[in-house]
C-alpha positions in Angstrom: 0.0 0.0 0.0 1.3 3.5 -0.5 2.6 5.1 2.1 0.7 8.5 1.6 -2.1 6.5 1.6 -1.4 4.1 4.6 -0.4 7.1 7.1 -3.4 8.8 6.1 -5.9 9.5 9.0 -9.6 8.3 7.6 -11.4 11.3 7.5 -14.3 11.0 9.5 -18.1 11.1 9.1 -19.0 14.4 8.9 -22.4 15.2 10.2 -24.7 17.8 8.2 -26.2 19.8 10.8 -29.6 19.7 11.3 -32.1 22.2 12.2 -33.7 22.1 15.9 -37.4 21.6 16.0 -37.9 25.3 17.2 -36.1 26.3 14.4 -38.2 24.5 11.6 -41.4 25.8 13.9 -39.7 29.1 13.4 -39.3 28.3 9.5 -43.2 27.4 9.2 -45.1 29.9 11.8 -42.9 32.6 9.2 -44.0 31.0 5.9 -47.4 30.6 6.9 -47.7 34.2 8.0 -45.8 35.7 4.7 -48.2 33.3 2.7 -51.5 35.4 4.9 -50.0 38.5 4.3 -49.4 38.1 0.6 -53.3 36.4 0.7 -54.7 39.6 2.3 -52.7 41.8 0.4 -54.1 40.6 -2.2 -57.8 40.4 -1.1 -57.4 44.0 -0.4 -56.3 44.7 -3.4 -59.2 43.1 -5.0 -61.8 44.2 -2.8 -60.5 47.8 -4.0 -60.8 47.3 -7.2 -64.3 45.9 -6.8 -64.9 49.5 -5.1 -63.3 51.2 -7.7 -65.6 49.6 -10.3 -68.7 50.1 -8.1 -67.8 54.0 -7.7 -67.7 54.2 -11.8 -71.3 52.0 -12.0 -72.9 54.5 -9.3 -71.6 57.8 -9.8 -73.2 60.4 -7.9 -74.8 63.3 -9.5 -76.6 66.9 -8.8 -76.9 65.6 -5.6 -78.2 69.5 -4.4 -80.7 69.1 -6.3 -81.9 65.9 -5.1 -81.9 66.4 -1.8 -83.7 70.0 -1.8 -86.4 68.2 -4.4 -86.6 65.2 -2.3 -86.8 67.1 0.8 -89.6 69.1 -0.7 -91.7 66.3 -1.7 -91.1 63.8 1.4 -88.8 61.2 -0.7 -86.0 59.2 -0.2 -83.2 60.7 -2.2 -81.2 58.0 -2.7 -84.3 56.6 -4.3 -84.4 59.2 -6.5 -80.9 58.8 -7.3 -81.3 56.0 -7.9 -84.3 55.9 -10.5 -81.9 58.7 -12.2 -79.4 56.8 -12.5 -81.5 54.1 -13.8 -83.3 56.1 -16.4 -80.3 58.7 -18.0 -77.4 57.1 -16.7 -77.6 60.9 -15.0 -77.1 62.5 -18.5 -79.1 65.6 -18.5 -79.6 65.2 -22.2 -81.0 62.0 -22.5 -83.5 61.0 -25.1 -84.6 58.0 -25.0 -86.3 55.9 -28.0 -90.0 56.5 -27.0 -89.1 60.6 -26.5 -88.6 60.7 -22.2 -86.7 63.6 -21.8 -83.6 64.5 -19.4 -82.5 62.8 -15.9 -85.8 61.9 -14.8 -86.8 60.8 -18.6 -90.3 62.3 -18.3 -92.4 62.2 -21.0 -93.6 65.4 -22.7 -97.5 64.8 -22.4 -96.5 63.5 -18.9 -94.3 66.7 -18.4 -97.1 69.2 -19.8 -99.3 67.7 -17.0 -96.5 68.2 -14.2 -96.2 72.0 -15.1 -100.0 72.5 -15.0 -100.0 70.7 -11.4 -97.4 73.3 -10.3 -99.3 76.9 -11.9 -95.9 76.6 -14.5 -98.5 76.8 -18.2 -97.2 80.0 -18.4 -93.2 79.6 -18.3 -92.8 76.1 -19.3 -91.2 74.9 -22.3 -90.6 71.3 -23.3 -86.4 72.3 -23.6 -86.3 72.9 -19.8 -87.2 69.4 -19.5 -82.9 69.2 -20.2 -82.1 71.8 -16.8 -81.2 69.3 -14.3 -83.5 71.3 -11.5 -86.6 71.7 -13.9 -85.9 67.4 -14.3 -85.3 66.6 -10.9 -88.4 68.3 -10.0 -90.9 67.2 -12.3 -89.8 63.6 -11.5 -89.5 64.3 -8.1 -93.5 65.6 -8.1 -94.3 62.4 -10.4 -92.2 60.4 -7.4 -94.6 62.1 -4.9 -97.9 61.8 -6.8 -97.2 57.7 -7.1 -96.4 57.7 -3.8 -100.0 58.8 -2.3 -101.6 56.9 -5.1 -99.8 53.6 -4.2 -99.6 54.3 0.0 -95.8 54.4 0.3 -95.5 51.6 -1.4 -92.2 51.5 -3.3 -92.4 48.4 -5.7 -96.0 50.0 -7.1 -94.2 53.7 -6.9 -91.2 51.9 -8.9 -93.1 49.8 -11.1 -95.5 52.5 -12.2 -92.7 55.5 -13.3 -92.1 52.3 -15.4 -95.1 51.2 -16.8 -97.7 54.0 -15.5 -99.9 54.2 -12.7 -102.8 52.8 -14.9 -100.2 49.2 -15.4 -100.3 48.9 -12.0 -103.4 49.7 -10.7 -104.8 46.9 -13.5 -102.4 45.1 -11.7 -103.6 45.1 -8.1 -107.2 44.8 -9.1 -106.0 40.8 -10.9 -105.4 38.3 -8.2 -102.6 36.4 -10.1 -100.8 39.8 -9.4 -101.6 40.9 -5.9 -102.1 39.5 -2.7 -104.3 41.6 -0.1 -104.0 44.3 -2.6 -100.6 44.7 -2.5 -98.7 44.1 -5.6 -96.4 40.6 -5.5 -95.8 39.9 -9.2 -94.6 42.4 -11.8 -96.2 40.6 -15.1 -94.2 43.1 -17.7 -90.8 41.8 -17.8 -89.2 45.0 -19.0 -90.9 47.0 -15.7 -89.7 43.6 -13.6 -86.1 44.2 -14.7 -86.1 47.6 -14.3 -87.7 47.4 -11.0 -84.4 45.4 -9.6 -81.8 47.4 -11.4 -83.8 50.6 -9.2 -83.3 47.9 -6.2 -79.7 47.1 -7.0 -78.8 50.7 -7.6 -80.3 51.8 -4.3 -78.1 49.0 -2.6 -75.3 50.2 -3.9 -75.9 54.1 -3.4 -76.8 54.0 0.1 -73.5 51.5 1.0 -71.1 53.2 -1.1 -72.4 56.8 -0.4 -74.1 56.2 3.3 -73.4 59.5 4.3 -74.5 61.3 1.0 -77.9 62.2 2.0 -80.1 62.6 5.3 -83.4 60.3 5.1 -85.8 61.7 7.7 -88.9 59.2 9.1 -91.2 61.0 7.1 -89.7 60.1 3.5 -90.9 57.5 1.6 -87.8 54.8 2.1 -87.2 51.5 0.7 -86.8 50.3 4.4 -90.0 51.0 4.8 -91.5 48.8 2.0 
């Protein structure tokens, strides 16, 4: 045997070292808690943009003019914001296919009517119909008139700046509609759709913008429905 070789210590077993069981504790309590941060972060981050997207879907607008008209004619005015929103998209110059004018989208026979209800035959023109305030009011007072006809209620208020007051009252008088003369079914599907877009857009007004508007008890709410 070679010398080098036979004089040579064996080198011997080295050990890896290996961790203690506080340390892999350590190792896994600190991945577990970078892996909840990084879920949160990013269930913040998405929650945001969910927020963000709602903000664009439900802008406020002439909000003023809402709650002095709502005020004025004992409404909710997120309700009203709501039904705005739903009808122009809150575009002052709306026009929509069957002639409904402005933010409120009132009709011009229907808006003729309004003005002679509040003493206006004398200053009003179908163009003001496009003025935010002269809008807001008119389907404010149209809001207001439903309201007494239909005792608060606000799927018959709802349904009938839809369909009419006339739809609804046929409505209420056919039992495959009503129950104890209170409106269950919405037969029109158009008015039934457009009925829960109001709904959904009221949800998300009054959570996104809680502090927007004042309801007092004696405007007609959605809460009390």
């Amino acid at each position: 045997m070679n010398e080098q070789y036979k004089n040579r210590t064996p080198a011997r077993n080295q050990k890896n070292p290996r961790l203690s069981k506080i340390q892999i504790a350590i190792i896994i309590v600190g991945a577990l808690v970078f892996a909840v941060a990084a879920s949160f972060a990013g269930y913040l981050i998405y929650e945001n943009a969910l927020y963000q997207q709602a903000l664009r879907n439900y802008p406020v607008a002439y909000s003023e003019l809402i709650l002095q008209f709502a005020e004025q004619y004992d409404l909710d005015p997120y309700l009203v914001q709501s039904v705005m929103r739903c009808e122009s998209s809150n575009d002052p110059g709306a026009v929509s296919d069957a002639g409904a004018i402005g933010l409120m989208q009132i009709m011009p026979d229907t808006a003729t009517w309004i003005a002679h209800k509040l003493d206006l035959d004398d200053v009003y023109t179908q163009d003001m119909l496009y003025l935010p305030e002269t809008s807001i009011e008119f389907g404010c007072w149209y809001l207001h008139f439903l309201s007494g006809r239909f005792n608060g209620n606000v799927k018959e208020i709802v349904a009938a700046y839809n369909a009419g007051h006339g739809s609804v009252e046929d409505w209420l008088a056919d039992p495959r509609f009503s129950e104890n003369g209170v409106l269950v079914t919405i037969p029109f599907e158009q008015t039934a759709r457009y009925y829960e877009k109001v709904m959904e857009a009221y949800e998300n007004y009054t959570t996104l913008y809680p502090d927007l508007f004042t309801v007092t008890a004696d405007q007609t709410s959605v809460a009390a429905e």
